[in-house]
C-alpha positions as CSV (number, residue, x, y, z in Angstrom):
1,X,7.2,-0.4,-27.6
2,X,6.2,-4.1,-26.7
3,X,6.4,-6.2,-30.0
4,X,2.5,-7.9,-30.5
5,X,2.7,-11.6,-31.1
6,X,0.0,-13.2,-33.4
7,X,-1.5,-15.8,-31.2
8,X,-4.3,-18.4,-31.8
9,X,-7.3,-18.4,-29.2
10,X,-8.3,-22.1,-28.0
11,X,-11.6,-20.1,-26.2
12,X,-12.4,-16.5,-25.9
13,X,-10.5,-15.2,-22.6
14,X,-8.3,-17.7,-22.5
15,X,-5.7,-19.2,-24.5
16,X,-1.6,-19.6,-24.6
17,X,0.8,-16.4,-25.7
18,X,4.2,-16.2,-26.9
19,X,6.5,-14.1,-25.6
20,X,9.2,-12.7,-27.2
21,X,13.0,-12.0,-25.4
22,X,13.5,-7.9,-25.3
23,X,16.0,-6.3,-23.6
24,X,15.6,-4.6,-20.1
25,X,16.8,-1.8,-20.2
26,X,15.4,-0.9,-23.0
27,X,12.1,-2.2,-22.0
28,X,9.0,0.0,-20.2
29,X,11.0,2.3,-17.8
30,X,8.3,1.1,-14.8
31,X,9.3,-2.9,-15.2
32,X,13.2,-1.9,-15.3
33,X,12.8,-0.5,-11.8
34,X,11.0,-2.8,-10.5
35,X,13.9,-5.4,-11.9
36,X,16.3,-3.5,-10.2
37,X,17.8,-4.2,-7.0
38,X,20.2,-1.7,-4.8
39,X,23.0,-4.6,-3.2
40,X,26.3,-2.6,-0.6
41,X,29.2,-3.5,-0.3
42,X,30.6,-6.4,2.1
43,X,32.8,-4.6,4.8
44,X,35.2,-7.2,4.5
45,X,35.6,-10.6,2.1
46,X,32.9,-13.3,2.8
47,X,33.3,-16.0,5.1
48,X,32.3,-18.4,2.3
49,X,34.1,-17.1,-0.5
50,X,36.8,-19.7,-1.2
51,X,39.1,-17.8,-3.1
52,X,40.2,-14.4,-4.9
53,X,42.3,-13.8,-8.2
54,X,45.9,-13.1,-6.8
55,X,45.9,-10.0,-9.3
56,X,42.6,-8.3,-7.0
57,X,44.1,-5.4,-5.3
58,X,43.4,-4.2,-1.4
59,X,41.2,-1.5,-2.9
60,X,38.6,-4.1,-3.8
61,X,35.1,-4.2,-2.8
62,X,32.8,-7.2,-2.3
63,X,29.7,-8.0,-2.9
64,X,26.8,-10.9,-2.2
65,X,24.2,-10.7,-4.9
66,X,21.0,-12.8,-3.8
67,X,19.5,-15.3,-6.4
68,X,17.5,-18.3,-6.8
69,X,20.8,-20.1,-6.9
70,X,21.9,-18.9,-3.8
71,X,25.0,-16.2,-3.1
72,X,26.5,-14.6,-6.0
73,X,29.8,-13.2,-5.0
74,X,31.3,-10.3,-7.2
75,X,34.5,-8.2,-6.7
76,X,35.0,-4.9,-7.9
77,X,38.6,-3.5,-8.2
78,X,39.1,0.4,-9.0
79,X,42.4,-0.5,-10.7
80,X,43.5,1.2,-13.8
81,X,41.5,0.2,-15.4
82,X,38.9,-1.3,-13.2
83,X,37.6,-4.4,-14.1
84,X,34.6,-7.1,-12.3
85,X,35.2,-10.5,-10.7
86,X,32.0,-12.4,-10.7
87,X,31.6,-15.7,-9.7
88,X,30.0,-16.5,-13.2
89,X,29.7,-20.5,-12.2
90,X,28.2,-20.3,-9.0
91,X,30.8,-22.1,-7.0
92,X,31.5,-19.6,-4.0
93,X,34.9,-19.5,-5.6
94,X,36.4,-15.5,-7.4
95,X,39.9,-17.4,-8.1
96,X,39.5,-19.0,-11.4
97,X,37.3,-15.6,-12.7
98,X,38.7,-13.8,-15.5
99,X,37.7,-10.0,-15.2
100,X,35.4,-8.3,-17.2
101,X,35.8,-5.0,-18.3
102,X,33.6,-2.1,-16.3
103,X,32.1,0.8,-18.7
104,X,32.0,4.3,-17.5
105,X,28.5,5.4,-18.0
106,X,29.2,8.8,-16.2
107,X,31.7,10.4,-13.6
108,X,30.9,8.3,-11.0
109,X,29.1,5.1,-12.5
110,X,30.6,2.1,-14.1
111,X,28.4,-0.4,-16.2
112,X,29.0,-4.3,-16.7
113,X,26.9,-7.3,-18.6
114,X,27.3,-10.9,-17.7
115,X,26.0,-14.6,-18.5
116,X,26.2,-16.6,-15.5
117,X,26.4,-20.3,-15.9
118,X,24.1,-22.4,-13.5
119,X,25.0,-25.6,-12.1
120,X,23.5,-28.1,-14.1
121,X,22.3,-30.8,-11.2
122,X,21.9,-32.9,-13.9
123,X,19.3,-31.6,-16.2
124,X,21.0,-29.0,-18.6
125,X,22.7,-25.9,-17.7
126,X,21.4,-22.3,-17.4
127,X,22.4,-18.8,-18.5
128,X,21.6,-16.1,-16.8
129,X,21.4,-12.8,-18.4
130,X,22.6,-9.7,-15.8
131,X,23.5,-6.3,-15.7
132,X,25.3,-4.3,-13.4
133,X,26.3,-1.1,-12.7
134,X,28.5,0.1,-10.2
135,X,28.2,3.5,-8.1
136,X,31.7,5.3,-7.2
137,X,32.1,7.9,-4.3
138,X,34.9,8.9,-2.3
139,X,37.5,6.5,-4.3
140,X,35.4,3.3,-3.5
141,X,32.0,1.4,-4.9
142,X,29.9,1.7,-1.8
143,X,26.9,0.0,-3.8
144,X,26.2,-1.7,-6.9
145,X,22.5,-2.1,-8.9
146,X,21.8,-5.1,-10.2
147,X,19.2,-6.3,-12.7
148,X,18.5,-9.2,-15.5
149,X,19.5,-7.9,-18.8
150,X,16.3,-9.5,-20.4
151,X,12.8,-9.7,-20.2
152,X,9.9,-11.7,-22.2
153,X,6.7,-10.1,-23.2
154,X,3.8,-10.2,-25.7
155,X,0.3,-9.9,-26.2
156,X,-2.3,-11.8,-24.4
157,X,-6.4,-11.5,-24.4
158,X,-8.9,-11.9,-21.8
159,X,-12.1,-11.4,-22.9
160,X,-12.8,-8.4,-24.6
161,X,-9.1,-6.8,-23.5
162,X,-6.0,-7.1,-24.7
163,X,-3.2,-6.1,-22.9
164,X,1.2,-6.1,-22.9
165,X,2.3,-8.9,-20.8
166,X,6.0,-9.8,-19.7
167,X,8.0,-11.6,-17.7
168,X,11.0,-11.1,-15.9
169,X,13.2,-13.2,-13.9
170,X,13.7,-11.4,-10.7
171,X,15.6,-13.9,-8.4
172,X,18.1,-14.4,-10.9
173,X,18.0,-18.4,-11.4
174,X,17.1,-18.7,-15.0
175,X,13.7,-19.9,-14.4
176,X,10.0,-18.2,-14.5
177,X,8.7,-20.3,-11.8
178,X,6.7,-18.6,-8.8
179,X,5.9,-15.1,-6.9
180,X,9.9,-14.6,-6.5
181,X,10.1,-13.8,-10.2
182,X,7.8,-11.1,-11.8
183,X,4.3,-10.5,-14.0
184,X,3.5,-7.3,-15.5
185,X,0.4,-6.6,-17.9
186,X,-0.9,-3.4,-19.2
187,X,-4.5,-3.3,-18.3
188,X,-4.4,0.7,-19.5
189,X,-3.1,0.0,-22.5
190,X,-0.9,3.0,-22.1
191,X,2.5,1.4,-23.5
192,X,3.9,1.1,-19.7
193,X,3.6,-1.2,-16.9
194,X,2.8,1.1,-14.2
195,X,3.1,0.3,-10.0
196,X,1.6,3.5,-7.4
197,X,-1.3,4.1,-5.1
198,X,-4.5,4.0,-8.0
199,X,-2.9,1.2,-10.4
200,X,-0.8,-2.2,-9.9
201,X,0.2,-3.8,-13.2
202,X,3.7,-5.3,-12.0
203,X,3.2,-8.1,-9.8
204,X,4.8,-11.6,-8.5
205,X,4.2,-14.1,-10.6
206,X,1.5,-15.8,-9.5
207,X,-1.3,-18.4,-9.4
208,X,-3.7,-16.4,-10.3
209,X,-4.6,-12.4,-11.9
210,X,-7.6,-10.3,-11.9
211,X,-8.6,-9.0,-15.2
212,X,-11.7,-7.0,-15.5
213,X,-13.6,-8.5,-12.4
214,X,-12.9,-11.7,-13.5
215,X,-10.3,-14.4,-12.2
216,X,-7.5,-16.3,-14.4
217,X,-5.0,-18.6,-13.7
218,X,-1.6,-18.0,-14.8
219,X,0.7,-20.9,-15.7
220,X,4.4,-19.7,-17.4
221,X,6.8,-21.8,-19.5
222,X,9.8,-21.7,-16.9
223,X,11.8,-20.1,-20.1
224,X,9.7,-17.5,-20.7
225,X,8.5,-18.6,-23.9
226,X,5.0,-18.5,-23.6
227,X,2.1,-17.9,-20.8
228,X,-0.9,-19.6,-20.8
229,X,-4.1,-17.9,-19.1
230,X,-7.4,-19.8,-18.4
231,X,-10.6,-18.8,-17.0
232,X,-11.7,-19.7,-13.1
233,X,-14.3,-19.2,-11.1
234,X,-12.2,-19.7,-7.4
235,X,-14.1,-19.8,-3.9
236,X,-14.7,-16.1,-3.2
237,X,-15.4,-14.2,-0.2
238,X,-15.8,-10.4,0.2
239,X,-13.6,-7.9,1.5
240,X,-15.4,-4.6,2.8
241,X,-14.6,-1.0,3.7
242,X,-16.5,1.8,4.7
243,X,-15.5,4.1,2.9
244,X,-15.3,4.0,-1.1
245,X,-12.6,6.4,-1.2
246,X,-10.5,3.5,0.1
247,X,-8.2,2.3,-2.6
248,X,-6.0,-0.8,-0.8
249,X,-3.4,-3.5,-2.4
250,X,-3.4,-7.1,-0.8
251,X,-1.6,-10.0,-1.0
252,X,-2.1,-13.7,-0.2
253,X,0.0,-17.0,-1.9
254,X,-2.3,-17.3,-4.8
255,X,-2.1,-13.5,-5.8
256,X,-1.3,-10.2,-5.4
257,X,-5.0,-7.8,-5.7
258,X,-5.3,-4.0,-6.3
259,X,-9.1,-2.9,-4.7
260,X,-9.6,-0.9,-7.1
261,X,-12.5,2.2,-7.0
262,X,-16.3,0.3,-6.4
263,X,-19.2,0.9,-4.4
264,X,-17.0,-0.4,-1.3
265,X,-16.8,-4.3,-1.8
266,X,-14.6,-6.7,-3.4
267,X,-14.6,-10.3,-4.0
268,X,-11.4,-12.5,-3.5
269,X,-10.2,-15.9,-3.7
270,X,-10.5,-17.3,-0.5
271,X,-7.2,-17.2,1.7
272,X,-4.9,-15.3,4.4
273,X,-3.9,-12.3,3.1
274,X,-1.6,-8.8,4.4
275,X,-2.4,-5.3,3.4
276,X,0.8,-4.1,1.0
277,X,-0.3,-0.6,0.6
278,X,-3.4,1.5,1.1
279,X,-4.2,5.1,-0.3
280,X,-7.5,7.1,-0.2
281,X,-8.4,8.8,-3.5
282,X,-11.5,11.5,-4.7
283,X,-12.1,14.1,-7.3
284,X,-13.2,17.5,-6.9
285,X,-16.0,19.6,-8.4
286,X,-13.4,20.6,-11.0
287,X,-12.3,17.2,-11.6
288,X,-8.5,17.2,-10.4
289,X,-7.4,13.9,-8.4
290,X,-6.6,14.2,-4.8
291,X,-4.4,11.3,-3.1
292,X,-3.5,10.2,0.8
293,X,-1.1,8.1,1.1
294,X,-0.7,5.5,4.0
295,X,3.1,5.1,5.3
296,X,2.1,2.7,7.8
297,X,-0.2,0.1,9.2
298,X,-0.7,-1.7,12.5
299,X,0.2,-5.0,12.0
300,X,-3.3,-6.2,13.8
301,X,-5.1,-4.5,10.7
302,X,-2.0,-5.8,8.2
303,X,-3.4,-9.2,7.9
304,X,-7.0,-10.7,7.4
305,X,-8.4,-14.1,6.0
306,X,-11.3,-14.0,3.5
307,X,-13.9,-17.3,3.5
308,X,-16.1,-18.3,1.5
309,X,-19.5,-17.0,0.9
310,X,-18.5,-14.6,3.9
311,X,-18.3,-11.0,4.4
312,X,-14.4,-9.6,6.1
313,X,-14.7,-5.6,6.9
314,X,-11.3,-3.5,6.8
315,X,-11.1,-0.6,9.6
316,X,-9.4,1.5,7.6
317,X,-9.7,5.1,5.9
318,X,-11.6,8.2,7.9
319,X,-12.5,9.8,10.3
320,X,-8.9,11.0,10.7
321,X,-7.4,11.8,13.6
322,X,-4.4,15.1,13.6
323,X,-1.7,15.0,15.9
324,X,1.9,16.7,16.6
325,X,4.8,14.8,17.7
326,X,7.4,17.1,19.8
327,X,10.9,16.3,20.7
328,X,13.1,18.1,22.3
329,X,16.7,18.5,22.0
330,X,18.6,21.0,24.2
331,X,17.2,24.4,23.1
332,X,16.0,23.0,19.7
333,X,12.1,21.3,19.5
334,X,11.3,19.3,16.5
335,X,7.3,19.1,15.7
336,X,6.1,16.7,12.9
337,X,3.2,16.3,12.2
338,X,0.8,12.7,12.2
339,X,-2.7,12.1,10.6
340,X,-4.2,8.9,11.7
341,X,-6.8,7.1,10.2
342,X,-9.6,4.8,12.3
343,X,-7.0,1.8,12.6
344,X,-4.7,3.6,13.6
345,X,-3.0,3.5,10.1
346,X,-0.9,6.4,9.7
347,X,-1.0,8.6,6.5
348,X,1.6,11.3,5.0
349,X,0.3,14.5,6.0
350,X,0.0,16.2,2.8
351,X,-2.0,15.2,-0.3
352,X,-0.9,14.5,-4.3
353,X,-3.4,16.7,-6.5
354,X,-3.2,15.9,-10.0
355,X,0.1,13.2,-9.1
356,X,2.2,16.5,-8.0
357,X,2.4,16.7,-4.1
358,X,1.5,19.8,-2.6
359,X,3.7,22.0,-0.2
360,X,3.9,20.8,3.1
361,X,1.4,22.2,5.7
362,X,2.2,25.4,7.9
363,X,3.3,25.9,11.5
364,X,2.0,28.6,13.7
365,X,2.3,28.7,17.7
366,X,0.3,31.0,19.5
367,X,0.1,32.0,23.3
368,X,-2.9,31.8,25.3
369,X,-4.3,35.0,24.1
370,X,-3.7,34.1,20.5
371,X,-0.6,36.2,20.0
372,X,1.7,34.4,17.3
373,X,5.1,33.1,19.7
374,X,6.8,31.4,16.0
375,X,6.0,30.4,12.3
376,X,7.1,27.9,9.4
377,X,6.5,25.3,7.6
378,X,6.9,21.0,8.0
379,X,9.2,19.7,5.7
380,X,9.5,16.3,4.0
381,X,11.7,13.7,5.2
């Protein structure tokens, strides 16, 4: 459970919060994925990694861990017992690393904290809080998961609502500073910060949020001690689609926007935006949820611009358009099957009722006199 800070209000729906530093992985189970990042293994040492400690064996594997700081370069040795090289000062250099000691979570996964020293340039020097775990198969780590160990969160009120709000330091470079690093607040108050096709409360952190129809800018401490929210009323334009059943995420430099269910309309800050994700969602007479999913979108009807005072319509959603895609390979023909939607946009061929998804469709092929030649069923992948 998030820890609620006791804040003081300098205006209704707007104000500064503090945050409080909680640990990750024992933090919302939604924000810890969204922290974490899948890195393979190098198939050889890096070009620009100075040196190695003369006790790393052949068996070592390397890795290059993006950050905000630039490379991070670890080593992972399966020695008895295995241990981690990380280049904890940032200076492309393994050789004057001591090891730290790798956990065994499980059969084949090892676990590993750090605090990672950035350069000061100076101003003062940072720690950076990681975690790590390593994933063994076939006598080797053929990829590692990395993630900060910490994140900051709190309380904050906008309006009439108050949400869970957090911060985490995605790019690894000890500061909160822009949409590399993340924003998460629980508009449904339901204890997680939640990311799918109906609901987008983890975010970049950016300029500005959408709470309740209304706009606010977002301005972070770079430590993640507090986060200050203030009302705005930006340049808007509107953003249009046909059909209401349309639910579509967008993103432009000054924010990242679910469109969520309305009469067909939005209003957004004026800017270029890109189309992240689009789904199509209705209930039924007895109330259960249906979803469509899109898996992909043209990149002509990926990006749009919204001015102001003006009106920008999105092609997207139904009619629908069913086709079968046949390969053949020697005596074996694969079908699969695409739905299409009026841009073109494709969508995964089978619905989610209720969040479960539904067995994939059937197959029959029939002659020309409707005699049944073959039968099955599509399968996912």
């Amino acid at each position: 459970m998030l820890i609620v800070c006791l804040v003081s209000l300098c205006a209704r729906g707007q104000g500064e919060f503090r945050l409080d530093v909680h640990s990750l992985a024992d933090g919302p189970p939604a924000l810890a994925r969204a922290g974490s990042r899948p890195i393979r293994k190098r198939p050889r040492k890096p070009a620009r990694l100075k040196g190695v400690p003369e006790a790393l064996s052949d068996r070592a594997a390397y890795f290059v861990v993006p950050t905000g700081s630039g490379p991070l370069f670890l080593a992972i040795d399966l020695s008895e017992p295995p241990v981690l090289y990380a280049d904890t000062d940032w200076d492309n250099d393994l050789g004057d690393e001591k090891p730290a000691p790798l956990t065994p979570t499980d059969e084949t996964t090892y676990r590993a904290a750090l605090i990672m020293v950035k350069p000061a340039d100076g101003k003062e020097p940072l720690a950076v809080q990681l975690e790590l775990w390593a994933h063994v198969k076939g006598g080797t780590v053929p990829w590692i998961t990395v993630a900060p160990a910490v994140f900051h969160a709190g309380k904050a009120t906008f309006g009439e609502t108050t949400c869970a709000v957090a911060l985490l330091d995605h790019n690894l470079d000890g500061h909160l500073l822009g949409r590399a690093d993340k924003l998460a607040l629980d508009f449904n108050a339901n204890g997680d910060f939640e990311y799918g096709p109906l609901i987008n409360e983890i975010m970049p952190l950016q300029a500005i949020v959408r709470v309740e129809n209304a706009y606010y800018s977002v301005e972070a401490e770079p430590d993640g001690s507090t986060i200050r929210f203030k009302k705005i009323t930006p340049a808007c334009g509107t953003v249009a689609v046909e059909d209401p059943s349309v639910r579509i995420t967008v993103a432009a430099d000054v924010g990242t926007f679910l469109l969520e269910p309305s009469a067909g309309t939005w209003a957004l800050p004026c800017g270029k935006y890109k189309i992240v994700s689009a789904a199509l969602a209705t209930r039924d007479e007895q109330g259960d949820e249906w979803i469509l999913r899109c898996i992909r979108l043209p990149g002509e009807t990926r990006a749009f611009e919204i001015r102001e005072s003006e009106t920008t319509a999105l092609t997207v959603g139904p009619p629908f358009a069913l086709a079968t895609d046949v390969k053949k390979r020697g005596r074996t023909v694969s079908i699969g099957l695409n739905l299409a939607g009026r841009a073109g946009e494709r969508y995964l061929p089978s619905a989610l009722r209720n969040g479960k998804m539904l067995e994939p469709p059937k197959l029959r092929i029939l002659d020309e006199k409707g005699h049944e030649l073959a039968a099955g069923a599509f399968r996912y992948g």
